[in-house]
C-alpha positions as CSV (number, residue, x, y, z in Angstrom):
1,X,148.4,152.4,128.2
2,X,151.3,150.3,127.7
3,X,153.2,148.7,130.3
4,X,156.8,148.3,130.3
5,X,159.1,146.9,133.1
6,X,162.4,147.0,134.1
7,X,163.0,143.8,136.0
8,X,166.2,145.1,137.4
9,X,165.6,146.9,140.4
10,X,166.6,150.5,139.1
11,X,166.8,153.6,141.4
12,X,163.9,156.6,140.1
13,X,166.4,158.8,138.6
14,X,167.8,156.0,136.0
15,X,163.9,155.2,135.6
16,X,163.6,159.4,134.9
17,X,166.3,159.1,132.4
18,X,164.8,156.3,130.5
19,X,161.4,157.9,130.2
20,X,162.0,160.1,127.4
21,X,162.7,157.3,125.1
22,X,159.5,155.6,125.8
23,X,156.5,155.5,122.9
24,X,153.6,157.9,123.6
25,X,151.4,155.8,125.8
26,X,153.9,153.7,127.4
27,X,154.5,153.7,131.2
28,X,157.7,152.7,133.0
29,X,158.0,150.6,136.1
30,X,160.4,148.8,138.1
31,X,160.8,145.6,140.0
32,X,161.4,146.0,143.9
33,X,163.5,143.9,144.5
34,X,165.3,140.4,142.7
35,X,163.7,137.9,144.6
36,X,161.1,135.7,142.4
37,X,157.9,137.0,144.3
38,X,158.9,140.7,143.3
39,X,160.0,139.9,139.8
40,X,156.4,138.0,139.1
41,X,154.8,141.2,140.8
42,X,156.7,143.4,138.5
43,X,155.0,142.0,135.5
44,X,151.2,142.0,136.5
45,X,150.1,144.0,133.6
46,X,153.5,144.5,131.6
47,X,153.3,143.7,127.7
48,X,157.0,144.3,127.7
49,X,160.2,143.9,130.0
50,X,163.6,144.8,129.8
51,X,166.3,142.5,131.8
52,X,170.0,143.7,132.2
53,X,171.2,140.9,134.6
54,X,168.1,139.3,135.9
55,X,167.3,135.9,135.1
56,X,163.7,135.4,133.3
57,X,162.5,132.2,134.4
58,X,159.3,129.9,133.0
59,X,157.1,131.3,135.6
60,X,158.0,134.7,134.4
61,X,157.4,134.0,131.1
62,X,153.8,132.8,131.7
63,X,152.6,136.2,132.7
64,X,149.6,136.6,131.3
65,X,149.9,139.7,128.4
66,X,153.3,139.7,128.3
67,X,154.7,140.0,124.6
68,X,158.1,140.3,124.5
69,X,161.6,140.5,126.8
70,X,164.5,142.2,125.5
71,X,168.1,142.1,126.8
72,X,170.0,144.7,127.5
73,X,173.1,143.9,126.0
74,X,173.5,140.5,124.2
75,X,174.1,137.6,127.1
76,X,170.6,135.5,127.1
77,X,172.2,132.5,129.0
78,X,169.9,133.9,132.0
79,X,166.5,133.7,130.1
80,X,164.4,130.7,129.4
81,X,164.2,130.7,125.7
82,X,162.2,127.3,125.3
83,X,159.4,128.7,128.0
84,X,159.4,132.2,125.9
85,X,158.7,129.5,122.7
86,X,155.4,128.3,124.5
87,X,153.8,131.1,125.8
88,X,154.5,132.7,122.6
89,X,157.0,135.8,123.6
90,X,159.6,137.3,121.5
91,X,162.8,137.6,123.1
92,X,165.4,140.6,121.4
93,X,168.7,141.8,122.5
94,X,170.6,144.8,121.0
95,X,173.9,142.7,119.0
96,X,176.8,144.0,119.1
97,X,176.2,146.9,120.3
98,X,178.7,146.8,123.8
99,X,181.3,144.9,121.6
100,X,183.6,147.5,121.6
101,X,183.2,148.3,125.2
102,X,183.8,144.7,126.2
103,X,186.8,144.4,123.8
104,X,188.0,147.3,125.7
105,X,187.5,146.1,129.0
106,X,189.3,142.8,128.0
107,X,192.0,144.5,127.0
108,X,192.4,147.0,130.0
109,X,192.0,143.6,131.9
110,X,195.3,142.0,130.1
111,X,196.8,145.2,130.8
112,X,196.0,145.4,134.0
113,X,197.3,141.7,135.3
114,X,200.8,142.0,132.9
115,X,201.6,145.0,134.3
116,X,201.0,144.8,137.7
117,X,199.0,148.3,137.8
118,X,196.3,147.2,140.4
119,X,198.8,145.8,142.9
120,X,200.9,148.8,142.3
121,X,198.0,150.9,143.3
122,X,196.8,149.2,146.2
123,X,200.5,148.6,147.5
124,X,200.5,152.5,147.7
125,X,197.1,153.0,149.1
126,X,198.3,150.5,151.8
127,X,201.8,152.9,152.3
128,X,204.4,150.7,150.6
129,X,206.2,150.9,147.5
130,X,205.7,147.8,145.3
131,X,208.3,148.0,143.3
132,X,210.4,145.5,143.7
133,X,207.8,142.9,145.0
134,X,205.6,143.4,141.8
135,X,209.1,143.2,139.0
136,X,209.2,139.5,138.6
137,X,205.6,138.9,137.3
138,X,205.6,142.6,135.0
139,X,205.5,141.4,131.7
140,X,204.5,142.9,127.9
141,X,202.0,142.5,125.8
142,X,203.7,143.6,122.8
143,X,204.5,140.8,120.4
144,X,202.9,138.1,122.4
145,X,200.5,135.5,121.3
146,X,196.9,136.1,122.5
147,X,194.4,133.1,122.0
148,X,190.5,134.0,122.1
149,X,188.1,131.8,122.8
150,X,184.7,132.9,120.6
151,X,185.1,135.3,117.7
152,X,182.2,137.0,117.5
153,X,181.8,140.8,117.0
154,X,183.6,141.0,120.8
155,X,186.3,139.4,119.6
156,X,186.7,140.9,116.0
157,X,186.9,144.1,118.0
158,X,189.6,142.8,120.3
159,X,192.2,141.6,117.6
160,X,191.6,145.5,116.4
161,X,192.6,146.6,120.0
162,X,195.4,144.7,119.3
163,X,197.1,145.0,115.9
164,X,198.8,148.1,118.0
165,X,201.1,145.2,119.7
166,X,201.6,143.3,117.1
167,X,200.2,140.0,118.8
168,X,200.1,136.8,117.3
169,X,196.1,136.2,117.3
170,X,195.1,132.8,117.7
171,X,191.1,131.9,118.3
172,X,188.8,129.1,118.0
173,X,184.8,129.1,118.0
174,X,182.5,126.1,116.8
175,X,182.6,127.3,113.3
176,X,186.0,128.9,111.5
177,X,185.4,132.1,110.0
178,X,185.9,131.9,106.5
179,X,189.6,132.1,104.9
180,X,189.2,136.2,103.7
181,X,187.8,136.7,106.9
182,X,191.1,135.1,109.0
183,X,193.1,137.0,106.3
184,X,191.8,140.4,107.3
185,X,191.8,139.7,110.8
186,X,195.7,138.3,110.5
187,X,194.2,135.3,112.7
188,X,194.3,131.9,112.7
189,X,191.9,129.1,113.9
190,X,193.2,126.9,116.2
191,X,191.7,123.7,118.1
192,X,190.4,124.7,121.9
193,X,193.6,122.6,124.1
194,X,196.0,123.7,121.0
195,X,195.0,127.5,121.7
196,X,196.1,127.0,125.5
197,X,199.1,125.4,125.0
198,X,200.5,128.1,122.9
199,X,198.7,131.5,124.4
200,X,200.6,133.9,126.6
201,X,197.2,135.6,127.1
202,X,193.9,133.6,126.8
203,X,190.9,135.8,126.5
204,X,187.1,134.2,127.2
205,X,184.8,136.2,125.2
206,X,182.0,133.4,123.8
207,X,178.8,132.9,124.5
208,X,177.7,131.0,127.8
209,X,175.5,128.0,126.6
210,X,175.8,124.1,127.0
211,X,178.7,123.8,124.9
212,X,181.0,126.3,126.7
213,X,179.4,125.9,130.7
214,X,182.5,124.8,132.6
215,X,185.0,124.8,129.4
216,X,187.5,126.0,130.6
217,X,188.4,123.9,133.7
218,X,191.3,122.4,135.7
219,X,192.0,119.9,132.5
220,X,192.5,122.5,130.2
221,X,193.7,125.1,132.7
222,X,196.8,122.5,133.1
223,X,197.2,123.1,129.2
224,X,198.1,126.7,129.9
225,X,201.4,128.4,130.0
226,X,203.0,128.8,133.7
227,X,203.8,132.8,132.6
228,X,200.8,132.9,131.0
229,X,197.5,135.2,132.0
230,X,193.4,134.2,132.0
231,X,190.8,136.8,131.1
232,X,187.2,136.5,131.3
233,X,184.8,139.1,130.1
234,X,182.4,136.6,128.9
235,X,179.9,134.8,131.6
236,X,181.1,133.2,134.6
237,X,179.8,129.7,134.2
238,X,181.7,129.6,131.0
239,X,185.1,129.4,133.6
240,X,185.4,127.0,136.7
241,X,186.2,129.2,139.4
242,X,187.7,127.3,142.2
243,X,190.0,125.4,139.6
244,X,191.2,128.9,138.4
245,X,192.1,129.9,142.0
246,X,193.8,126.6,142.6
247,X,196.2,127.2,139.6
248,X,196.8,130.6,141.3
249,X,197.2,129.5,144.2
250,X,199.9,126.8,142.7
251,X,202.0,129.1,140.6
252,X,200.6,127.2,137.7
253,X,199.8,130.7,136.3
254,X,200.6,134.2,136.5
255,X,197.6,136.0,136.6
256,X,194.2,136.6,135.7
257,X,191.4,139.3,135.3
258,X,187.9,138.4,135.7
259,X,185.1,140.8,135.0
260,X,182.3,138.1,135.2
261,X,181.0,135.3,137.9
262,X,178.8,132.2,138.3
263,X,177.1,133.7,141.2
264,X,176.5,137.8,141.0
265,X,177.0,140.0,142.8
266,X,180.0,138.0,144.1
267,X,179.7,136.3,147.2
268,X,182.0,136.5,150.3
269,X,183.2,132.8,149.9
270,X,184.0,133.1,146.1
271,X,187.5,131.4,145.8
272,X,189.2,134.2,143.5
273,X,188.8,136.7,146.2
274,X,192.4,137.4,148.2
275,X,194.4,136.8,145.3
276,X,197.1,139.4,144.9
277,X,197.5,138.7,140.9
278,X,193.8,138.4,140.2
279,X,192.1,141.8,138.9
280,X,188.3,141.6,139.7
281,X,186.2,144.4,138.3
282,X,182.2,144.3,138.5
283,X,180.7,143.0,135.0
284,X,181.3,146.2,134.1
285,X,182.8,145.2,130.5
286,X,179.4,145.9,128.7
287,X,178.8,149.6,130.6
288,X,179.3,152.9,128.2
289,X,177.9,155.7,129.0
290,X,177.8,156.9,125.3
291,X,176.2,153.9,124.2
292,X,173.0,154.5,126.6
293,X,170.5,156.6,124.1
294,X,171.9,154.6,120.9
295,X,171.1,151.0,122.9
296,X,167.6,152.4,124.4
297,X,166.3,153.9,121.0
298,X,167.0,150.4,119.4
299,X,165.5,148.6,122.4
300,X,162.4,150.8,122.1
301,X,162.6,150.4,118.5
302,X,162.2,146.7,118.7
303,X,160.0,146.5,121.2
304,X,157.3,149.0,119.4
305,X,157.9,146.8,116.3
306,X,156.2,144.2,118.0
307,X,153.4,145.9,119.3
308,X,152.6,147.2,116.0
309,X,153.3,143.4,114.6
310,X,155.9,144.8,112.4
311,X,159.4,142.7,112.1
312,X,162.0,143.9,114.7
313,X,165.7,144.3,114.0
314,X,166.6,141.1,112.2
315,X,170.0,140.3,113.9
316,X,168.1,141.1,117.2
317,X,165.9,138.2,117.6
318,X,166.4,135.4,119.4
319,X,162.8,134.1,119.6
């Protein structure tokens, strides 16, 4: 029998949905809870785990049997690649496969914060008619220039959301994507403090390691338009929170939608809450409903691959 754990705590009807997907032999469990005690309990006797937003630590990845950890989704910021190198564990995640869904969420994010449709709604839920109060700060998208930070597959999908409004794409990444590439993308590199100087939007949607933790702070949020938005639908440490909600706070920018957090679930004293032209949705930029059985058959797929010391997906390995 092979053991297989979900370390997110997960309710016994998700758990019932996931079971059909499982090799013959396999078992499914869950963690109770997310403290550290009850994630190491979890794994007594797993070969395998599957993390969605739960950190796995070195002490996690020294339980004894355990072979390999895959991601559900493609963030890994969370999970102690170096420890998984010792103790010999192959980590996976499924690539690209919530990049459309994330591009989407971005871009119903921008939407969202230029026009105004959240404080609309809640101005009516609360009996007024916001009208008036929201007209100054309504503002297009159409023809506007959007800068993205990483251009990955997320980002290759967003400038596709958004040949519709005719955008001026700008987006910088360590790398440049080659020149037939920026030609059928009709974008252009530009330098990090270059993009936010000439962005009326300015989309995160990179990677969270030690070259982009705390990138974009109060420096470079100073760099930014006064009219112009901030979305994040990367990570939250990639974004200094309390200098975001300052330049809120100070006009210094219209808006901004943020779909991710240094600390989730968000806490009660997190700075962006209160602000009327922030949008704050639940990390829910990776979520599809139609992407479930596609993302668990490859997870399973991968993850038998190594019990049977065959080579998983090869764009799917991170260790």
């Amino acid at each position: 029998m092979t053991k297989l754990v979900l370390l997110d705590p997960t309710a016994p009807e998700r758990l019932d949905r996931l079971r059909p997907f499982l090799p013959p032999g396999w078992v499914l469990t869950t963690a109770a809870s997310r403290t550290p005690q009850d994630q190491l309990a979890a794994l007594q006797g797993a070969s395998f785990a599957i993390t969605g937003d739960m950190p796995v630590t070195g002490a996690m990845m020294a339980s004894p049997g355990l072979r390999a950890v895959h991601k559900w989704g493609v963030g890994y910021d969370g999970i102690d690649l170096d420890a998984a190198k010792r103790h010999v564990v192959r980590v996976l995640r499924t690539t690209g496969s919530n990049a459309v869904a994330v591009a989407e969420t971005t871009l119903g994010l921008i939407l969202a914060v230029n026009r105004n449709i959240v404080r609309g709604h809640v101005g009516i839920l609360n009996g007024g008619w916001p009208k008036g109060q929201v007209a100054p700060s309504s503002i297009t998208l159409s023809g506007r220039t959007v800068g993205i930070v990483g251009m990955g597959c997320i980002g290759k999908a967003l400038v596709r959301l958004l040949r519709a409004f005719g955008c001026t794409i700008l987006y910088t990444k360590r790398n440049p994507l080659p020149s037939a590439e920026e030609a059928d993308l009709n974008a252009r590199f530009a330098p990090l403090d270059e993009l936010l100087t000439a962005s009326d939007v300015v989309t995160l949607n990179c990677d969270l390691n030690d070259s982009t933790r705390n990138l974009i702070d109060a420096r470079r949020l100073a760099l930014m338009k006064p009219d112009a938005i901030l979305v994040n639908a990367a990570r939250g440490g990639v974004l200094v929170e309390a200098d975001l909600a300052q330049a809120l706070r100070e006009g210094r920018l219209r808006g901004a939608g943020i779909d991710v957090f240094s600390v989730e679930p968000i806490t009660p004293d997190n700075s962006l809450l209160g602000l009327d032209r922030v949008v704050l949705t639940p990390h829910l930029g990776a979520l599809d409903a139609n992407g479930f059985a596609p993302s668990v058959t490859r997870m399973m797929d991968n993850l038998l691959a190594v019990q049977n010391g065959t080579p998983p997906r090869d764009m799917d390995i991170l260790v």
